[in-house]
Structure formats: C-alpha cells, structure tokens
N, C-alpha and C positions, 0 to 999 in steps of 0.2 A: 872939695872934690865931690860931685856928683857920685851915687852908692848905680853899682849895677848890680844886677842882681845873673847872676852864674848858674844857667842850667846845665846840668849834666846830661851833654850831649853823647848816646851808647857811642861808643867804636871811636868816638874821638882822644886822641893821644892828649896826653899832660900836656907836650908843647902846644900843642892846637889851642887847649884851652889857654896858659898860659898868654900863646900871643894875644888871643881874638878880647883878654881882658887889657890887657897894655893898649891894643889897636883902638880901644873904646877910650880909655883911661892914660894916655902915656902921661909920662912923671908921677907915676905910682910909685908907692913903697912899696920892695918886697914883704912889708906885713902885710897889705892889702891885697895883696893878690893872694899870700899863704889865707887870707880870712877868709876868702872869698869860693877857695876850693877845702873847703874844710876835712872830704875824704883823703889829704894828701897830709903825710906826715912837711911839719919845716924843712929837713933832709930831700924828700921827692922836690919839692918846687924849689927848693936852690939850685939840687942838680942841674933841673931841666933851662932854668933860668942862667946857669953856668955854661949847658950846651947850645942855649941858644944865640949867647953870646962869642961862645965859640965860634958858631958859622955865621956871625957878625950878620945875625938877625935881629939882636934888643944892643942896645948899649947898656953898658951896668954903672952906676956912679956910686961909690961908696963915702959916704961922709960920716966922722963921727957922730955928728948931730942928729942928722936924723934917717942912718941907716941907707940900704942899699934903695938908688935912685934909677928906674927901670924907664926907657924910653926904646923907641922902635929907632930900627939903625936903616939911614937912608937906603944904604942895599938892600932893604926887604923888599923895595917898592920897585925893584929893576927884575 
C-alpha cells in the first residue's frame, strides 16, 4: 500500500478527512488511517469511521486477522 501523506486541512471535519484517506487508499486498515491522523485519539477515528458507516458512506470489514477493513460504499458515489 502506497503511504499518503495527510495534511491538516483548517475547518475540515474528522469525517472529511477520514474519507478523502480511504478515497485515496480504499481497503485500508483502521490502523492506517488512526496513523495517518495522529492529532486524533483511536476512540475519535472509530467513532467517525462508525458514523460514517452508518450513513453507508465506508463499508467496514472486520476480520480477526487483520482488524477492521475500510473501503468507500458504492452510495458515496450517487
């Protein structure tokens, strides 16, 4: 997997950021993306990762193996 590099965009929300790293990177690990915003506690990016799976923006894949598996959910793009 390709490293982006996450600038902290003023005024942009956790979820902004969140997506705009999946939208770069889909089938990230949630450690990858918690690494990647380091100003955010693990708790903040699951939340947001949590809500944004709510409004069935990411899809979430949890496997023992290797943790939660983040990809953009085809409704994002409608």
């Amino acid at each position: 997997m390709r490293t982006l590099v996450m600038n902290h965009v003023p005024g942009a929300s956790i979820t902004d950021r969140i997506f705009e790293i999946v939208a770069h990177a889909p089938g990230c690990q949630m450690r990858h993306v918690a690494h990647l915003l380091p100003d955010l506690s693990l708790r903040e990016v699951f939340n947001a990762l949590r809500f944004l799976s709510t409004n069935g923006q990411l899809n979430l894949k949890v496997d023992k193996q290797d943790g939660v598996t983040i990809t953009l959910s085809p409704r994002s793009f409608n």
